[in-house]
C-alpha atoms as one frame of an Amber mdcrd trajectory, in Angstrom:
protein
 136.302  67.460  59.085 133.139  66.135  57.339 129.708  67.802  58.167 128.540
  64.135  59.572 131.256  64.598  62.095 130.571  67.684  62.590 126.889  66.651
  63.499 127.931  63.412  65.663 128.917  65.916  68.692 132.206  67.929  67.437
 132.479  71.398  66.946 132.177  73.002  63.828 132.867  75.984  61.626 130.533
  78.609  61.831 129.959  77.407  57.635 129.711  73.632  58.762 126.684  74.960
  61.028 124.617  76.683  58.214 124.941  73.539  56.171 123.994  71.257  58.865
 120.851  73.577  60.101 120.093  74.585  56.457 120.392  78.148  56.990 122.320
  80.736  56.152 125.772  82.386  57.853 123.800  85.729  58.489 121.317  83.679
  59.837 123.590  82.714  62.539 125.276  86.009  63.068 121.847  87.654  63.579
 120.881  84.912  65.992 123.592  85.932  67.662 123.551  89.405  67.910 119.926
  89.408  69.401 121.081  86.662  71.909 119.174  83.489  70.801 122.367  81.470
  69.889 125.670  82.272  71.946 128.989  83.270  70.027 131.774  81.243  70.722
 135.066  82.426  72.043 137.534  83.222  68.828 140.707  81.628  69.595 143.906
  83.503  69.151 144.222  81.554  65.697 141.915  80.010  63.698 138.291  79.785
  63.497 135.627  80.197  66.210 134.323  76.327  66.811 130.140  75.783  67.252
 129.296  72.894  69.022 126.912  70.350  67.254 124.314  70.686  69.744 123.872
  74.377  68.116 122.373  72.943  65.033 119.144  71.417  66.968 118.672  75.011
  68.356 118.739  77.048  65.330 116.089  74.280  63.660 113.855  74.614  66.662
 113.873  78.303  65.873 113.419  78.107  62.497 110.548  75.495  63.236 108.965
  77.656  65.701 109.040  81.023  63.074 107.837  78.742  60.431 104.936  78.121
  62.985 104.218  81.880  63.244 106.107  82.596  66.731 108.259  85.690  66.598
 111.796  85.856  67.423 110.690  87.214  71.186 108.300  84.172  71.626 110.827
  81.933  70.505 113.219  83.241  73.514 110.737  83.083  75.679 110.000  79.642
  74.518 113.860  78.983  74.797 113.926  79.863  78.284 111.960  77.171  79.921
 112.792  73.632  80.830 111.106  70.800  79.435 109.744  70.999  82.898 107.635
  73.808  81.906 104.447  72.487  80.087 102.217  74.754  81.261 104.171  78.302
  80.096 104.907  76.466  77.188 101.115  75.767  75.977  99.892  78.516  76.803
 102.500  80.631  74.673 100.949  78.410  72.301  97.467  78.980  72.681  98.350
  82.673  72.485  99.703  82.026  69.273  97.013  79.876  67.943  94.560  82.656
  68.792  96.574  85.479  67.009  96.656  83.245  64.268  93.097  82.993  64.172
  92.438  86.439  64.305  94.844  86.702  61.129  92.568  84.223  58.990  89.091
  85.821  59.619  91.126  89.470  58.836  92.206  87.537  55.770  88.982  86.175
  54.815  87.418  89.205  55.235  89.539  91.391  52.709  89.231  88.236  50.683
  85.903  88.984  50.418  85.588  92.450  50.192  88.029  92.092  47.111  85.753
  89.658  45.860  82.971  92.324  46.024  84.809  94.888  44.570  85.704  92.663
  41.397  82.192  91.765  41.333  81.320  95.380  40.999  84.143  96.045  38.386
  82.982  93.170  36.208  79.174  94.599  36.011  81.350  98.129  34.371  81.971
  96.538  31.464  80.719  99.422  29.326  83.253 101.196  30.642  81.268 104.267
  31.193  81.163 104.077  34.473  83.708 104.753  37.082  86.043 101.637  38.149
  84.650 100.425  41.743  87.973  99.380  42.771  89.100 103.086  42.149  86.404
 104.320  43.603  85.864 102.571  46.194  89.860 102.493  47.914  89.559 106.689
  46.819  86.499 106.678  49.422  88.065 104.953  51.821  91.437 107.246  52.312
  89.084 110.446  52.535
């Protein structure tokens, strides 16, 4: 079986299904274990099959991490209907502001590194103590 025919709505291999949602095996088997893609049933010989509609699943998780949503948010997100607009935004705005928060925490050690290089670059004599040294030594007293 081809991985296009796997992909036009037959089942597949658990290896056919990393190819065709560019992700890893592992991937899949940890998806698994934590309950955000089910596990086939292993017939008595041969290979457990994954239906195609799998592969739009695991990319909508690994679009949703790649937006910053953790595995949790992604189940929740996985649990409502398309009906569900509402819980679904404002997951999202949750997220958003997290994400926020992150870049102004980011931007702030950005510039308090920027300060401290500052200060190292005036010690060019070398006399002096370094005020990166210094400076991180204060701070874990």
């Amino acid at each position: 079986m081809t991985e296009s025919n796997c992909i036009s709505g037959e089942s597949m291999t658990i290896g056919n299904l990393a190819r065709a949602a560019d992700v890893n095996v592992e991937t899949i088997r940890y998806y698994q274990r934590i309950g955000l893609v089910d596990k086939p049933l292993k017939p008595s010989q041969g290979y457990r099959r994954y239906p195609a509609a799998i592969v739009d699943r695991i990319q909508f998780i690994k679009r949703a991490q790649d937006l910053g949503f953790t595995l949790n948010e992604i189940t929740e997100l996985l649990s409502l209907d398309d009906g569900n607009c509402d819980e679904a935004r404002t997951i999202a705005e949750h997220k958003r502001k997290v994400i926020q928060q992150r870049i102004e925490d980011l931007q702030a050690m950005q510039n308090e590194l920027a300060n401290l290089i500052k200060a190292c670059r005036h010690n060019v004599d070398g006399q002096g103590h370094c005020a990166i040294i210094e400076t991180l030594t204060r701070q874990n007293r």
